[in-house]
ROZADO-214976 format. One record per residue: residue number from 0; z, x negated, y negated of N, C-alpha, C in turn. Coordinates in pm, 1 decimal, padded with zeros to 6 digits. Example, Ala and Ser with C-alpha at 12.3 -4.5 7.8 and 13.67 -1.06 7.14 Angstrom:
BEGIN
   pos       n.pz       n.px       n.py      ca.pz      ca.px      ca.py       c.pz       c.px       c.py
     0    00780.0   -01319.0    00569.0    00780.0   -01230.0    00450.0    00780.0   -01320.0    00330.0
     1    00708.0   -01285.0    00225.0    00714.0   -01367.0    00106.0    00787.0   -01290.0   -00003.0
***
This chain:
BEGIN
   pos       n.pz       n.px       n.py      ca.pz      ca.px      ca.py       c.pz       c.px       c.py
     0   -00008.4   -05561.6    07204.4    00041.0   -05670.6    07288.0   -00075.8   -05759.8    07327.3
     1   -00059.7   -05922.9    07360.3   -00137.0   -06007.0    07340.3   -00219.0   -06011.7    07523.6
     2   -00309.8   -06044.0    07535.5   -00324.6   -06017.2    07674.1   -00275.2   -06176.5    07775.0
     3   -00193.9   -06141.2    07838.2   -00144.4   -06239.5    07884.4   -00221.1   -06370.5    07978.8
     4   -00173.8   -06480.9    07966.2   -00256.5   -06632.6    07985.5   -00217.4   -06616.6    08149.8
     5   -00132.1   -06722.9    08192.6   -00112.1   -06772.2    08346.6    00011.4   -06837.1    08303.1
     6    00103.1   -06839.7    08386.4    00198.3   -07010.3    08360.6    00149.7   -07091.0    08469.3
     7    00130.5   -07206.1    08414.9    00077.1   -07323.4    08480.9    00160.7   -07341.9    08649.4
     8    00122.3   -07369.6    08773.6    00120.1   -07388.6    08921.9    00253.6   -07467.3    08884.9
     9    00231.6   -07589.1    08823.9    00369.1   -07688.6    08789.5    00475.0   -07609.6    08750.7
    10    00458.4   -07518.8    08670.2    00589.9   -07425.5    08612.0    00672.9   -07333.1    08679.6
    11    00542.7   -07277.5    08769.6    00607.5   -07198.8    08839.4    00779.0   -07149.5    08907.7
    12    00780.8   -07254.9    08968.3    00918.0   -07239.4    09001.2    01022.2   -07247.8    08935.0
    13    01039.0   -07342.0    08821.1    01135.0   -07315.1    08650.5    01118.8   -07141.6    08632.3
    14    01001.2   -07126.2    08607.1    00995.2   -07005.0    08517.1    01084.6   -06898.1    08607.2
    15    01052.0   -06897.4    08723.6    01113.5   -06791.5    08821.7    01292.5   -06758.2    08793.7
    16    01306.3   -06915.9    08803.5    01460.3   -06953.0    08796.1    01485.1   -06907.9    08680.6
    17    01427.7   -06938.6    08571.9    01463.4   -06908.1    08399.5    01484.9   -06711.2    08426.8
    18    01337.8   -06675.6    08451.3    01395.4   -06492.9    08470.1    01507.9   -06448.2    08543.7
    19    01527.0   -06510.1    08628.8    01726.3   -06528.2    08697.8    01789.8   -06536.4    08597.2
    20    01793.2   -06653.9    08520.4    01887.4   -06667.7    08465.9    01908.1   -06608.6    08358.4
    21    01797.5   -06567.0    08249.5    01804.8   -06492.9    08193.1    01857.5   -06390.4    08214.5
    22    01830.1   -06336.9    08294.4    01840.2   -06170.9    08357.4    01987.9   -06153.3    08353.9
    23    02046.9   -06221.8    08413.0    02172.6   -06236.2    08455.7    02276.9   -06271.8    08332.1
    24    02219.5   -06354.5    08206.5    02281.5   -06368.0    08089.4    02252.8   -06227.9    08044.9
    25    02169.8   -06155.5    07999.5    02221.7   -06085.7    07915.9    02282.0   -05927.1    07913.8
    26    02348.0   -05975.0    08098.4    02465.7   -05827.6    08143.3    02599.9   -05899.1    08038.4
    27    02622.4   -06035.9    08015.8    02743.1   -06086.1    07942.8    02703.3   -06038.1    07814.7
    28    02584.1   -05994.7    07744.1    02616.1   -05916.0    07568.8    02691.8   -05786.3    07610.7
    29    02641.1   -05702.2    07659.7    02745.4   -05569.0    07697.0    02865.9   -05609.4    07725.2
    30    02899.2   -05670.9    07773.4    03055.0   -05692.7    07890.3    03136.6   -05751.1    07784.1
    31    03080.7   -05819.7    07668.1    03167.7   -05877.1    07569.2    03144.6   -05821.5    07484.4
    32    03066.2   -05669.6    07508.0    03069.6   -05545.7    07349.8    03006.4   -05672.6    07189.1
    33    02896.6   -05734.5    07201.3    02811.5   -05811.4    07150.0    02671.5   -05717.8    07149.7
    34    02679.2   -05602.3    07182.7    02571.3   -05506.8    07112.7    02571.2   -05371.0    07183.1
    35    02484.9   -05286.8    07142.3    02500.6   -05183.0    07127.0    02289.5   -05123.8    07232.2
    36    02313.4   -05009.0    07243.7    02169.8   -04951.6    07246.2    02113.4   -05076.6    07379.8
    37    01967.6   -05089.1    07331.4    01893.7   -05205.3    07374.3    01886.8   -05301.7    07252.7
    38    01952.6   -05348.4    07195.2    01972.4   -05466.7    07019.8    02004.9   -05541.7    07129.6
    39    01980.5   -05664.6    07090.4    02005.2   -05815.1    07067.9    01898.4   -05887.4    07192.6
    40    01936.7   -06035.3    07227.0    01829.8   -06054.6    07313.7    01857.4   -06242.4    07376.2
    41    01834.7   -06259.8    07439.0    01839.1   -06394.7    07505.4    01729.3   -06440.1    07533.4
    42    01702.8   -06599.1    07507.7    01599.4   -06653.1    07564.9    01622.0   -06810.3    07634.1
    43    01555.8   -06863.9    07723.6    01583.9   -06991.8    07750.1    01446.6   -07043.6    07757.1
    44    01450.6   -07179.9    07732.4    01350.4   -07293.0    07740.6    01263.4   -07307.5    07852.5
    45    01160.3   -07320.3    07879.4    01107.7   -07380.9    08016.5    01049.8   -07494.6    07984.6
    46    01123.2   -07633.5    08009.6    01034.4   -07734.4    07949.9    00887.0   -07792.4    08069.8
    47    00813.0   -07851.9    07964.2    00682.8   -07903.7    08060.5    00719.6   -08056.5    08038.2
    48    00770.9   -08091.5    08209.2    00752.1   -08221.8    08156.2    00610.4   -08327.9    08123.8
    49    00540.5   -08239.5    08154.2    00387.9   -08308.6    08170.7    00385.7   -08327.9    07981.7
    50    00382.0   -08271.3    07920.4    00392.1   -08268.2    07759.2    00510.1   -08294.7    07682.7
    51    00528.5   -08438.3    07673.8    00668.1   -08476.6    07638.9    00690.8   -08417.7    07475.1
    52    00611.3   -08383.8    07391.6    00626.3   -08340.9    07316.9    00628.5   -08188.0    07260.7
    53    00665.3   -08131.7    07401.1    00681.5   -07989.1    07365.9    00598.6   -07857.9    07353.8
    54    00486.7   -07905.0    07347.8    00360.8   -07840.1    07322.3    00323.4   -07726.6    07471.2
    55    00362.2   -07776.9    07569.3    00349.6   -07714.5    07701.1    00437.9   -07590.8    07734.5
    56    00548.2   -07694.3    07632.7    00688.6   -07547.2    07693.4    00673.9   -07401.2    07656.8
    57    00717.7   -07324.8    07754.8    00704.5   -07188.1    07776.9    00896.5   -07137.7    07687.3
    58    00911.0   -07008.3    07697.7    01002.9   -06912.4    07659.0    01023.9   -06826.5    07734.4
    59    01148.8   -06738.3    07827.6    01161.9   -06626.4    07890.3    01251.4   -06574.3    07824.7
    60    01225.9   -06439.5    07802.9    01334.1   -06357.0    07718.5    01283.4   -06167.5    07757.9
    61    01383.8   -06109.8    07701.7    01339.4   -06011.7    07754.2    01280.9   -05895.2    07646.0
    62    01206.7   -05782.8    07768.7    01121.6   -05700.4    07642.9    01170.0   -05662.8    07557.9
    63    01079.9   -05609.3    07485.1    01139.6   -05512.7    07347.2    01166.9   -05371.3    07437.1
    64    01320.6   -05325.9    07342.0    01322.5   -05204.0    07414.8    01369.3   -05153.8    07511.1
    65    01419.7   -05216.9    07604.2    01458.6   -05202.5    07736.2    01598.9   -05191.3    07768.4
    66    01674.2   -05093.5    07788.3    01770.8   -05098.1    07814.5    01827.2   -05189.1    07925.6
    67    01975.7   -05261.4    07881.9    02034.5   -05318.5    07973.5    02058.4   -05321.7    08142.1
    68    02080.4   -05189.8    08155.5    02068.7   -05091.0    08253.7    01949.2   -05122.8    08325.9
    69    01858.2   -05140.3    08284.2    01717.8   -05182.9    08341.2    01666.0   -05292.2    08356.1
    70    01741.2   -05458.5    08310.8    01665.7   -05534.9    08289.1    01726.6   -05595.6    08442.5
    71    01556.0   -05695.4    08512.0    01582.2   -05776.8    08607.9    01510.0   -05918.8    08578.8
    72    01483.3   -05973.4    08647.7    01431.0   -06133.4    08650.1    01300.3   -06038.4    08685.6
    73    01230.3   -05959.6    08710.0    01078.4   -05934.9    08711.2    01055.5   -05857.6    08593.9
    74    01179.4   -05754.8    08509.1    01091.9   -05752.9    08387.2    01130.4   -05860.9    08275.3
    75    01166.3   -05948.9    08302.0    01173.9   -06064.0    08169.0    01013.7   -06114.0    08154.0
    76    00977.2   -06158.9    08046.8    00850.6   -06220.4    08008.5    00817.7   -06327.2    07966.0
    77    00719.8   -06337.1    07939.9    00701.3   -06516.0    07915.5    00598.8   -06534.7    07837.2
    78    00639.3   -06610.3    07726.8    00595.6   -06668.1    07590.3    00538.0   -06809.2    07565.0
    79    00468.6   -06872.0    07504.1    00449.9   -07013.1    07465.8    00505.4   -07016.3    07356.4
    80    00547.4   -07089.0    07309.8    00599.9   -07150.1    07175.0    00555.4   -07157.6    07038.5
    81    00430.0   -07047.4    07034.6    00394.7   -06984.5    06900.6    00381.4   -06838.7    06944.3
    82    00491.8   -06780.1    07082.9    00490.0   -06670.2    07055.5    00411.4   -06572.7    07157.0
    83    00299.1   -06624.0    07168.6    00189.9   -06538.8    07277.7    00244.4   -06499.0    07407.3
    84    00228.9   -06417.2    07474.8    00234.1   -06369.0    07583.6    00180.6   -06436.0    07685.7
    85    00245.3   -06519.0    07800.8    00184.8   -06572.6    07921.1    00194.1   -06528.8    08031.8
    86    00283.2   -06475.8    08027.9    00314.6   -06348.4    08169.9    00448.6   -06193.4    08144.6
    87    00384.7   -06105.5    08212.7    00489.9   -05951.4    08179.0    00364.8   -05869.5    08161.1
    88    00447.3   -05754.1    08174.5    00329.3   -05641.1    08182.4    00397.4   -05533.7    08042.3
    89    00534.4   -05616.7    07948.1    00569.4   -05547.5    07856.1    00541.2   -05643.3    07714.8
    90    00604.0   -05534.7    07622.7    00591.0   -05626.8    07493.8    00713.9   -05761.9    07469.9
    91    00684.4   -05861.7    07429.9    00818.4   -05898.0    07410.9    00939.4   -05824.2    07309.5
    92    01075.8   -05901.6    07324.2    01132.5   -05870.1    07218.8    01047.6   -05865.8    07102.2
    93    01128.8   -05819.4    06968.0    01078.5   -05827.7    06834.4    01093.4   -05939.5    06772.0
    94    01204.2   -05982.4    06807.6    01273.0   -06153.4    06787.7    01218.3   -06247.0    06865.6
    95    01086.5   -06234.4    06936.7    01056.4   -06369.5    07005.2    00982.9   -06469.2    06897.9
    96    00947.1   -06423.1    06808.9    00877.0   -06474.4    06679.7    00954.1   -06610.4    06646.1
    97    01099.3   -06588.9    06658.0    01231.4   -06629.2    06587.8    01269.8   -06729.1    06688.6
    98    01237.2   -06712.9    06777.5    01302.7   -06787.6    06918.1    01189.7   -06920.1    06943.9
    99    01046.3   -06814.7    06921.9    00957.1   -06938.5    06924.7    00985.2   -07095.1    06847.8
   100    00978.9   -07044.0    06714.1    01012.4   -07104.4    06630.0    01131.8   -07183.3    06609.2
   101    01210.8   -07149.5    06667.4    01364.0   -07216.4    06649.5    01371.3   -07373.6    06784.0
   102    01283.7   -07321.9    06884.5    01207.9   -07394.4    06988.7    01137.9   -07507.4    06972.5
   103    01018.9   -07433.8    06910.5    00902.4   -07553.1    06804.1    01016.6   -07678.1    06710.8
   104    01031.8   -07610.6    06635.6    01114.1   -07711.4    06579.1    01240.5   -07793.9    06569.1
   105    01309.8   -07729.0    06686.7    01475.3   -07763.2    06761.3    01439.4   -07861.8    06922.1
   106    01381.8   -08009.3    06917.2    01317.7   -07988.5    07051.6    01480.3   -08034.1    07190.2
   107    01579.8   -08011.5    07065.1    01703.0   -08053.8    07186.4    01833.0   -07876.9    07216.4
   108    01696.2   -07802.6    07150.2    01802.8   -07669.4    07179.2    01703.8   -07584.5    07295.1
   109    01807.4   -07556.0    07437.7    01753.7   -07490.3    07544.3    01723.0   -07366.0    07547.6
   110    01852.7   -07275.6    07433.9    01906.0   -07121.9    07479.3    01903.9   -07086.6    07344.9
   111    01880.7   -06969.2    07303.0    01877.7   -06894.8    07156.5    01912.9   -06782.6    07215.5
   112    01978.8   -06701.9    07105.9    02061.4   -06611.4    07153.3    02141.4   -06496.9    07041.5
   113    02046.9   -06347.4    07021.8    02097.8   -06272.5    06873.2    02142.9   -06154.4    06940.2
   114    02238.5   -06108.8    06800.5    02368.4   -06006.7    06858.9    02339.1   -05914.4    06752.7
   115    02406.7   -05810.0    06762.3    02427.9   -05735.4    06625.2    02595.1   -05721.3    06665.6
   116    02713.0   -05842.2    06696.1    02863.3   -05823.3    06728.7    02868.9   -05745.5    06557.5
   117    02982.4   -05673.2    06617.8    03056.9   -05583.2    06481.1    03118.9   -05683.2    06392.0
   118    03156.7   -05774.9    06415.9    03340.2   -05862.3    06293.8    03179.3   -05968.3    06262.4
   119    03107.0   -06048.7    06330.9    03029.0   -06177.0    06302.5    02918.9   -06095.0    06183.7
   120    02855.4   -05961.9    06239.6    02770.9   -05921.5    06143.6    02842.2   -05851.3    06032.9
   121    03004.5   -05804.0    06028.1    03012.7   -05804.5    05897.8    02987.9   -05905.4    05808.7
   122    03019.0   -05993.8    05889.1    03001.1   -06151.6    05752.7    02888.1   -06136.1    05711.3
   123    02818.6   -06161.9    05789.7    02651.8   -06134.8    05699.1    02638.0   -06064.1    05644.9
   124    02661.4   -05937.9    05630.0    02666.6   -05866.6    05570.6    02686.3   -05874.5    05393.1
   125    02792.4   -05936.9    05376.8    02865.7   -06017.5    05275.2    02809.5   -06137.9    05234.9
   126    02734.5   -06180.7    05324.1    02655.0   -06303.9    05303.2    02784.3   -06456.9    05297.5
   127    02881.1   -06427.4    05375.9    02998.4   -06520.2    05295.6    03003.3   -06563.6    05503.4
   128    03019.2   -06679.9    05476.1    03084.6   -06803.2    05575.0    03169.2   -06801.2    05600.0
   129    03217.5   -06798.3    05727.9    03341.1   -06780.2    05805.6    03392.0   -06933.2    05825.2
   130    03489.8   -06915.0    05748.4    03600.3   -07067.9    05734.3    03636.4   -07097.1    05831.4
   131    03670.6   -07225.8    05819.9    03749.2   -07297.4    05984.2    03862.4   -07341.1    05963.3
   132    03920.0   -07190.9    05974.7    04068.7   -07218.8    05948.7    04145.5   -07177.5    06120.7
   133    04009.4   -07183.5    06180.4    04122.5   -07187.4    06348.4    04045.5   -07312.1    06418.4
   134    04202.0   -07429.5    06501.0    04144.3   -07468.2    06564.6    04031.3   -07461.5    06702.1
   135    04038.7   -07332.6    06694.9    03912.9   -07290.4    06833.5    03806.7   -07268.0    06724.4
   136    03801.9   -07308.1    06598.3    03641.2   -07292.7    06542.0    03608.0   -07434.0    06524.0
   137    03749.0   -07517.7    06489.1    03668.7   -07688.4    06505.9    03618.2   -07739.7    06629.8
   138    03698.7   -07678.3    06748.6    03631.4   -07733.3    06828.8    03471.0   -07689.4    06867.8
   139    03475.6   -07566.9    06855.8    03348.1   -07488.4    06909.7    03223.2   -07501.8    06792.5
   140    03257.4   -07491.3    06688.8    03147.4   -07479.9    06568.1    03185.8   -07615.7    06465.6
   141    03279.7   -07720.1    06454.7    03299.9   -07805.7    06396.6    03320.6   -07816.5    06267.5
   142    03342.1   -07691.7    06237.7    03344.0   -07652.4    06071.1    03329.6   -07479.9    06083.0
   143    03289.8   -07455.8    05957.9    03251.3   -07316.7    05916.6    03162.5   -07305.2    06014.6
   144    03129.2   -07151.6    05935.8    02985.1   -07131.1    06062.2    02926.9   -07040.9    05925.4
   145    02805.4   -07115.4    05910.3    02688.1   -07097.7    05798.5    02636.2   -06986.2    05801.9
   146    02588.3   -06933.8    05643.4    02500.9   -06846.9    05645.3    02369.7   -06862.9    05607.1
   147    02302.2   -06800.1    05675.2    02159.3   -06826.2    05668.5    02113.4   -06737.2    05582.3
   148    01925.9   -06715.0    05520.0    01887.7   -06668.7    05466.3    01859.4   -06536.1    05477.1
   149    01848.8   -06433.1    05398.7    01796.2   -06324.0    05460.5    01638.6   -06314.0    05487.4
   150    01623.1   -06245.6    05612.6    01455.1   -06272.2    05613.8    01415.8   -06159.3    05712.7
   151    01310.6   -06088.2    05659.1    01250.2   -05966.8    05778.5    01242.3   -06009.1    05904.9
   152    01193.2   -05889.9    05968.7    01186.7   -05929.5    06133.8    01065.1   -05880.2    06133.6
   153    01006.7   -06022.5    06229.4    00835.4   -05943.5    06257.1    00784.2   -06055.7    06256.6
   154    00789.1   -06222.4    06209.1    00734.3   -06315.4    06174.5    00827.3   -06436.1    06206.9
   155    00822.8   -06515.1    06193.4    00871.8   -06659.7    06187.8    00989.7   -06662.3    06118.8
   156    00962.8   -06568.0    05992.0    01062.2   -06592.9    05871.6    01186.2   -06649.1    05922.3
   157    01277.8   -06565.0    06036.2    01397.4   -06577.4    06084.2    01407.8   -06655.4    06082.2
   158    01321.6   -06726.9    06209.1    01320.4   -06862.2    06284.1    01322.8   -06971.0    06189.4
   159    01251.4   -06968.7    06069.6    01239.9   -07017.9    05987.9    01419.2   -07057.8    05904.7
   160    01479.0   -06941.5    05836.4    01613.2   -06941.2    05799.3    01682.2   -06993.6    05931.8
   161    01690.9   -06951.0    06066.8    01791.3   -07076.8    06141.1    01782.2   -07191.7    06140.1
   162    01667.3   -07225.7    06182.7    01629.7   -07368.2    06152.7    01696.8   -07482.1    06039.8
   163    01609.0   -07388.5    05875.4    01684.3   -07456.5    05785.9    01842.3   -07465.2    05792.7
   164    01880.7   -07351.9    05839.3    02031.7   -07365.5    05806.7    02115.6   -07439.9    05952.1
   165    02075.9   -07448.8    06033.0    02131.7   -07517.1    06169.1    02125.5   -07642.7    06155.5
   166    01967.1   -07698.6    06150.2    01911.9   -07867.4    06163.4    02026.4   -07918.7    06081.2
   167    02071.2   -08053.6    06127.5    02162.8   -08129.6    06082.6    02298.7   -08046.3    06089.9
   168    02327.4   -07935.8    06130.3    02461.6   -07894.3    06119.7    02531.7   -07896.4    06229.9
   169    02659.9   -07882.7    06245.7    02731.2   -07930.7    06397.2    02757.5   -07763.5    06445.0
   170    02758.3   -07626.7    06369.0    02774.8   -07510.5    06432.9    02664.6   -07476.2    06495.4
   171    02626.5   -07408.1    06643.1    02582.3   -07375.9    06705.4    02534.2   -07224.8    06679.6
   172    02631.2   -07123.8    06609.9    02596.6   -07052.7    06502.7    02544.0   -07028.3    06393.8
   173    02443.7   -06925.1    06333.5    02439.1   -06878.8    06181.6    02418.1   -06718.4    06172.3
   174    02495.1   -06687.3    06069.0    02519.5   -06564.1    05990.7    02353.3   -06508.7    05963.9
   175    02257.6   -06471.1    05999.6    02184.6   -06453.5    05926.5    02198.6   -06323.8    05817.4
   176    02169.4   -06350.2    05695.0    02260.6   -06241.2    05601.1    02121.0   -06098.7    05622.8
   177    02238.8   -06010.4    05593.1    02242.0   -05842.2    05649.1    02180.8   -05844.7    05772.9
   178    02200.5   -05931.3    05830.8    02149.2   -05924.5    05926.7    02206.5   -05931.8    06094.2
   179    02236.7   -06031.4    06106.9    02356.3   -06111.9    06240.1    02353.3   -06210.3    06301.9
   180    02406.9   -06261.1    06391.1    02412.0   -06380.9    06409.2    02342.6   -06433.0    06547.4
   181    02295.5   -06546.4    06496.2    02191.2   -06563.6    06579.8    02302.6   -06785.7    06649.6
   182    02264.9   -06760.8    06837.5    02347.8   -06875.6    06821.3    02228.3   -06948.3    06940.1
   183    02244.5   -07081.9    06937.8    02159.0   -07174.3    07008.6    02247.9   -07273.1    07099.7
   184    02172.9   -07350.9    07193.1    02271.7   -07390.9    07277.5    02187.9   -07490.3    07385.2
   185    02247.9   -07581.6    07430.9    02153.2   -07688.7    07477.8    02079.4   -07616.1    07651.4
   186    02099.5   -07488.0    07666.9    02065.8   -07372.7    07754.1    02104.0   -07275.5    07704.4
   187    02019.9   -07103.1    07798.1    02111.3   -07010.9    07755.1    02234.6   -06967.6    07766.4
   188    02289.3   -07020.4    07892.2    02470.0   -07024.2    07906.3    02525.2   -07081.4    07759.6
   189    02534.2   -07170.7    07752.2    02573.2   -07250.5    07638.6    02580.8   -07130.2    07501.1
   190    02400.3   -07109.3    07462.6    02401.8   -06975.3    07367.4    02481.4   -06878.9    07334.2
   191    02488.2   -06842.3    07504.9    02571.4   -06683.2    07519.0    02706.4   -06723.1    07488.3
   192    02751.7   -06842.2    07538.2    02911.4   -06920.3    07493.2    02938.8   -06875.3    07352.2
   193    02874.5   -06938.1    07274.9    02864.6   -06972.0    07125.4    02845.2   -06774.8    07072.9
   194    02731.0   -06714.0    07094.7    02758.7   -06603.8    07068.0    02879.4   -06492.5    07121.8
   195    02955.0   -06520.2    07215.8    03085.5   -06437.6    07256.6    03175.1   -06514.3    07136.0
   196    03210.8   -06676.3    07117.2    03293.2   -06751.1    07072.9    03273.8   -06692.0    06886.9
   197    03151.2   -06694.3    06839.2    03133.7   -06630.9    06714.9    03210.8   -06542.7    06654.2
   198    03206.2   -06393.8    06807.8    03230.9   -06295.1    06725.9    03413.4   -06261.4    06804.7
   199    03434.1   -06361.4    06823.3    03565.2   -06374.8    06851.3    03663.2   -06417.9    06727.3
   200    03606.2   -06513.1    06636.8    03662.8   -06604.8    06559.6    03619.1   -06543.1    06411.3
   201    03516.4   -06440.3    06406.0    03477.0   -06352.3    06297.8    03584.7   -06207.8    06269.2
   202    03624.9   -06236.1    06397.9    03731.0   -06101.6    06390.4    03865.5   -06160.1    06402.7
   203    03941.4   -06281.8    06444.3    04068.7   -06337.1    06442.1    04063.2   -06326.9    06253.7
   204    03970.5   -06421.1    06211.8    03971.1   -06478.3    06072.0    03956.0   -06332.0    05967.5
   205    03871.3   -06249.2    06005.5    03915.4   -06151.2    05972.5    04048.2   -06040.1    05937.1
   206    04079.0   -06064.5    06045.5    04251.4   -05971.3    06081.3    04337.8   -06075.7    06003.2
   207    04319.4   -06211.0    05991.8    04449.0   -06277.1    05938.7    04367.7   -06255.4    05794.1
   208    04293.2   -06271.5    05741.8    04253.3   -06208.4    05626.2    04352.3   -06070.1    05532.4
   209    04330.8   -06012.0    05624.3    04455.5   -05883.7    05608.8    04547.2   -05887.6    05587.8
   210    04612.3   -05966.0    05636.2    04775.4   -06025.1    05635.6    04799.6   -06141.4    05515.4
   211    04723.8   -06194.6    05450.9    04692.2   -06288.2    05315.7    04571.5   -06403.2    05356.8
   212    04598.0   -06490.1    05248.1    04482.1   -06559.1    05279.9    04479.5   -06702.3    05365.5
   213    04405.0   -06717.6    05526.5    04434.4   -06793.9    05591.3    04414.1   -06946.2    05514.6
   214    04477.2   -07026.3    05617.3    04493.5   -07217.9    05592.1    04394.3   -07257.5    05641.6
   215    04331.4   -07316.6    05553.8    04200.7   -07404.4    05571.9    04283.0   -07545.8    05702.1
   216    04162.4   -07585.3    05776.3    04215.5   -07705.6    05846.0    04196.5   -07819.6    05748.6
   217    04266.4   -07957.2    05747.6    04197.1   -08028.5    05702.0    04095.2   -08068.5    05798.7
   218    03980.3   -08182.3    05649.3    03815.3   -08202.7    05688.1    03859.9   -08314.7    05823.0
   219    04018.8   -08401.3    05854.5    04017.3   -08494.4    05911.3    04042.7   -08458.7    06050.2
   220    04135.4   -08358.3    06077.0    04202.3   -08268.5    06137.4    04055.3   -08215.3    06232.2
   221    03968.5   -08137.0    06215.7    03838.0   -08065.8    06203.6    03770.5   -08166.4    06290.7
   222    03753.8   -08317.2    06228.8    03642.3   -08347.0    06303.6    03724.7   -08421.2    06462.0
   223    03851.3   -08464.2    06428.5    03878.7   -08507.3    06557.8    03909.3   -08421.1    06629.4
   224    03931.6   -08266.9    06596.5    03950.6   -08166.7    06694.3    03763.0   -08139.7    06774.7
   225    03687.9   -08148.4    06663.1    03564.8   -08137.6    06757.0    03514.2   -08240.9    06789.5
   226    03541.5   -08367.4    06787.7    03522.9   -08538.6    06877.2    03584.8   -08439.3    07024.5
   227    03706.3   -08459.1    06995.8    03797.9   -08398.2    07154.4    03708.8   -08306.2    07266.1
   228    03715.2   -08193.2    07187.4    03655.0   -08102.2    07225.2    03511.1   -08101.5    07308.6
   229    03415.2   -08198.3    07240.5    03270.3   -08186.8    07263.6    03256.9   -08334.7    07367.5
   230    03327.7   -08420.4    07361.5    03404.7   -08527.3    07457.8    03439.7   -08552.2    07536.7
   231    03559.3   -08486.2    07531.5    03659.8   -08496.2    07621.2    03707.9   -08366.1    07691.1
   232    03746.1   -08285.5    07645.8    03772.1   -08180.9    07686.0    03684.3   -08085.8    07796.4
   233    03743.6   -08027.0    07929.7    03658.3   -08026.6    08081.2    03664.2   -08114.1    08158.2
   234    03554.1   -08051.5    08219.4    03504.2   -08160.1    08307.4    03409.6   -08191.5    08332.8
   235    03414.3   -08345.3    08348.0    03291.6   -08460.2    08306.0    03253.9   -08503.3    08436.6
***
């Protein structure tokens, strides 16, 4: 483990709030049976506004290892954006590599967010794309929801396969193959949204699978359901 820096006097009070909030997101992976053991992991943004280009911003996410059961806003940790350790007295996740990176190069995504859900990681598994044949996937993911590359854990690689396969795409999701699904979000609320909504719509499309083969939406159908949706729909 890297020996940890300082977070900057200015940050301070974000970062505090971010280990709240973190902390508090990831009792919702258990509660929505989105993993198992101590697997999967949440992170959110701390932006610097002093460095409009990103270079300043920090990462809170939590250790490697740690059971659910155990995690608070004092053991979450804190990362810079290639990864290093700036504050915690643990290791990070194994996936902060992935988070860094998805950060670095995503500078309008807040929240990242990986599961090992049972129905979303079969797909990967299969390496095959979950169709948008329900309107709760046009609105939420705007289409399919992509599969990404397969890539070890330990390095960038991941971060690397979301990236390519997200940038320019309207799903907030990707399949990473044999692997699982990893979801992003303009915060980590948002994330954790998109990862419950995933493995919801991996297992509907699934089960009607069973029963023959589901109806594609049309492409016209699709996008004005996610205009609506991302628009209009709530409250504004």
């Amino acid at each position: 483990m890297s020996t940890p820096t300082e977070v900057p006097a200015h940050l301070r009070a974000a970062v505090d709030a971010a280990k709240e909030n973190v902390a508090a997101l990831h009792a919702e992976l258990p509660r929505w049976e989105l993993v198992v053991w101590t697997a999967g992991n949440v992170s959110e943004r701390v932006r610097d506004d002093r460095t409009p280009d990103g270079s300043g911003d920090l990462l809170v996410i939590k250790p490697s290892g740690v059971s659910y059961d155990d995690i608070t806003p004092e053991s979450m940790v804190v990362c810079d954006l290639d990864g290093k350790l700036v504050e915690g007295d643990r290791s990070p996740s194994s996936d902060t590599a992935a988070h860094a990176y998805v950060y670095s190069h995503m500078p309008e995504v807040g929240g990242v967010v990986h599961t090992h859900s049972t129905y979303a990681t079969a797909w990967a598994a299969r390496a095959e794309e979950i169709p948008c044949v329900l309107t709760m996937m046009a609105d939420e993911f705007g289409g399919p929801i992509p599969v990404g590359p397969f890539a070890i854990i330990g390095d960038d690689s991941i971060g690397r396969g979301i990236v390519e396969t997200l940038r320019g795409h309207r799903s907030p999701a990707v399949l990473m193959r044999n692997h699982g699904p990893f979801t992003i979000g303009k915060d980590a609320r948002a994330a954790v949204k998109a990862a419950v909504m995933v493995e919801e719509v991996a297992r509907t499309v699934h089960v009607s699978r069973q029963l023959g083969e589901p109806l594609p939406i049309a492409q016209e159908h699709v996008d004005s359901l996610y205009a609506r949706y991302q628009n209009v729909y709530g409250q504004h």
